[in-house]
C-alpha positions as CSV (number, residue, x, y, z in Angstrom):
1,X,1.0,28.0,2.5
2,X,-1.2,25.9,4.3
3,X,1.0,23.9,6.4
4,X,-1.0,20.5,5.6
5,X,0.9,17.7,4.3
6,X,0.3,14.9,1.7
7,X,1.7,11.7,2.1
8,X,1.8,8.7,-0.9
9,X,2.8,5.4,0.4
10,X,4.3,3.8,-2.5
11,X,3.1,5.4,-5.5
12,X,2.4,3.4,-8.5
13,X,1.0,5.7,-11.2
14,X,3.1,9.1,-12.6
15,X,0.8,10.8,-13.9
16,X,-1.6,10.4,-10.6
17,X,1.6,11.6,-8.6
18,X,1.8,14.6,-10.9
19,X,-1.8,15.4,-10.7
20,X,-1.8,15.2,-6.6
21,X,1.8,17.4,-7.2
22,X,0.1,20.0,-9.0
23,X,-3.2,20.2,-6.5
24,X,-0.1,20.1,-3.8
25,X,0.9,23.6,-5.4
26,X,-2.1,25.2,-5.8
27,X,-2.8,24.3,-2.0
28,X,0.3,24.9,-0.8
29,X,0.9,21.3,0.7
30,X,4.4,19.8,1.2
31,X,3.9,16.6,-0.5
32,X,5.7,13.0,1.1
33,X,7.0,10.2,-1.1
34,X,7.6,6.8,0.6
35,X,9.6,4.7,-1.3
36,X,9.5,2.5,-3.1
37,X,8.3,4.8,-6.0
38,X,6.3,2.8,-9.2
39,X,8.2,5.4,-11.7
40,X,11.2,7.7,-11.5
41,X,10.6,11.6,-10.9
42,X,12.3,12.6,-14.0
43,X,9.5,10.6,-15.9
44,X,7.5,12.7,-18.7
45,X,4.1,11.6,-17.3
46,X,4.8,12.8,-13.8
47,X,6.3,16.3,-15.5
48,X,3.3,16.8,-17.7
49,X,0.7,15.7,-15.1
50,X,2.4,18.3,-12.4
51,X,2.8,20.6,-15.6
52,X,4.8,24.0,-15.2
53,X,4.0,23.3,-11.5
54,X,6.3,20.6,-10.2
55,X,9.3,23.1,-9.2
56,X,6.8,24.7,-6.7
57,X,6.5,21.8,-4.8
58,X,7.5,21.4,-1.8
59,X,8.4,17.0,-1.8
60,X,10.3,15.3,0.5
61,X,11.1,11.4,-0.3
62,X,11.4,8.5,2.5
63,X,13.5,5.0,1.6
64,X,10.1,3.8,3.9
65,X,7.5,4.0,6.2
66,X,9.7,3.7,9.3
67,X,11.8,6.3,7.7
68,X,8.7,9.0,7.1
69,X,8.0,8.5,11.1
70,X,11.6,9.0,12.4
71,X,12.0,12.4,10.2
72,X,8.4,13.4,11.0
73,X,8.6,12.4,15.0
74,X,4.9,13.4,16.5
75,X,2.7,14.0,13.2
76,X,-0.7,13.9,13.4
77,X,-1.5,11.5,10.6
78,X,-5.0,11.0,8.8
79,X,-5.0,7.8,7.1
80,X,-7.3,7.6,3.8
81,X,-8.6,3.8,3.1
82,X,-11.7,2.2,1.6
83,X,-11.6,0.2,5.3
84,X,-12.0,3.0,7.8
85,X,-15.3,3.3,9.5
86,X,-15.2,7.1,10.0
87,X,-15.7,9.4,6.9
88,X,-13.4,12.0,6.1
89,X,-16.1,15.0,7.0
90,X,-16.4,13.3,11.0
91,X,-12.9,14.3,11.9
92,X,-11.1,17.8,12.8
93,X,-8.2,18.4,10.9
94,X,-4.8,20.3,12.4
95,X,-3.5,22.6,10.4
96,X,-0.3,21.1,10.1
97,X,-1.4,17.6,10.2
98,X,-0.6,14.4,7.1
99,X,-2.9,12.9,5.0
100,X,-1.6,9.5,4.1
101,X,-2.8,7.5,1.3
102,X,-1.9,4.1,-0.1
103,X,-0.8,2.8,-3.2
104,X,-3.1,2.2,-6.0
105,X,-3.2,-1.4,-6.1
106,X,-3.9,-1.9,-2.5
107,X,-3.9,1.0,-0.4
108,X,-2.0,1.5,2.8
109,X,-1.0,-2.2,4.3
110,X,-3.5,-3.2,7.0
111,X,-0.3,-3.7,9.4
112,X,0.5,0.1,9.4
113,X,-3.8,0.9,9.1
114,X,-4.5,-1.0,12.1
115,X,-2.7,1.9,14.1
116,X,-4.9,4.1,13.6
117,X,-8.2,3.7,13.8
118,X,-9.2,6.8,15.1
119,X,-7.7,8.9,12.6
120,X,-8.4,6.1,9.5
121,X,-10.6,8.0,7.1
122,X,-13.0,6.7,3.8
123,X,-14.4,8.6,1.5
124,X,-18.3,7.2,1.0
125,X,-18.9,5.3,-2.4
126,X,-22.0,3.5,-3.9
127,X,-22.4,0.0,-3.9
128,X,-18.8,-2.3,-4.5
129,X,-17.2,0.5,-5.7
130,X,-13.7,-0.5,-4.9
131,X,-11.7,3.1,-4.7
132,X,-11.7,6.2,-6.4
133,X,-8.9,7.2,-8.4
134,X,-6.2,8.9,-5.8
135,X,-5.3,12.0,-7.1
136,X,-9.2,12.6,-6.6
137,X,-9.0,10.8,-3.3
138,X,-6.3,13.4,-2.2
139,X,-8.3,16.2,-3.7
140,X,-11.2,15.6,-1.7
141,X,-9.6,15.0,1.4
142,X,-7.3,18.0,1.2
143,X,-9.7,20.7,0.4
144,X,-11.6,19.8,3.4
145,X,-8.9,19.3,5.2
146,X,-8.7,23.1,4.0
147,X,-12.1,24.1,4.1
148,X,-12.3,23.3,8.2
149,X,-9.0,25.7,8.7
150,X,-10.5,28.4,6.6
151,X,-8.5,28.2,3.1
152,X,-5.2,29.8,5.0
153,X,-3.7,32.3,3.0
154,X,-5.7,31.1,-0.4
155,X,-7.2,33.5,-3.2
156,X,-11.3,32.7,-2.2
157,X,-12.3,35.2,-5.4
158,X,-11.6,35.1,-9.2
159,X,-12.1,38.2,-11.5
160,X,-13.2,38.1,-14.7
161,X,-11.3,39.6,-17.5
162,X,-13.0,39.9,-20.4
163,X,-16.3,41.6,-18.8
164,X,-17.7,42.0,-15.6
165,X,-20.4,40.4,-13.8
166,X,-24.1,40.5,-14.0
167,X,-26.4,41.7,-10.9
């Protein structure tokens, strides 16, 4: 397990919360779910999107923001937004530390943002590109959130197993 932790501020979209559930499992992040939720977790998008992963998943829910802080006193939190000025490669990520990101139709309020603005993140876009989608937001984010604590206890090889490889 990796010890990283996703958090979705008021998730809109199932089968993006499945998706980012899933990529929670492979990675071994606890994913966070601050309420209110766009869709209800026993919905067949969110099952078929997480697949045969979504009992692996390690998901605690929050009725709110204030909530997520009381229950996760002290966390080191790395806010994703299309309004940050620093990108998401500038900063050094704790091992244990949450990436936050907002709902789909408007991100993480600009009343909670303004918090932090040395731990707000952006991922760089061309032109008036308003966002990417957030399960890839959260994939991007995560594995270099990942990649900067050395892929803890993560397979770094596959094997073929139909043939072997070429030198």
């Amino acid at each position: 397990m990796s010890g990283l932790n996703i958090v979705l501020f008021e998730p809109e979209i199932p089968s993006n919360t499945g998706n980012i559930g899933r990529t929670c499992a492979a990675a071994g992040a606890k994913l966070h779910l601050i309420e209110p939720l766009g869709f209800s977790l026993s919905e067949k998008a969110l099952k078929r999107a997480g697949m045969d992963y979504w009992h692996q998943i390690d998901v605690s829910r929050y009725l709110d923001y204030e909530e997520f802080l009381e229950r996760n006193p002290g966390a080191k939190i790395y806010m994703a937004s299309t309004k940050a000025h620093r990108l998401y490669t500038e900063v050094r990520y704790e091992p244990d530390c949450f990436l936050m990101f907002g709902k789909e139709s408007g991100g993480i309020p600009e009343e909670i943002l303004c918090n932090y603005p040395d731990t707000a993140v952006r991922i760089p876009m061309i032109g008036e590109t308003r966002s990417l989608n957030l399960a890839n937001s959260v994939a991007v984010v995560l594995y270099e959130a990942l990649r900067q604590n050395g892929f803890p206890g993560m397979k770094l090889a596959g094997e073929l197993t139909r043939t072997t490889w070429r030198e």
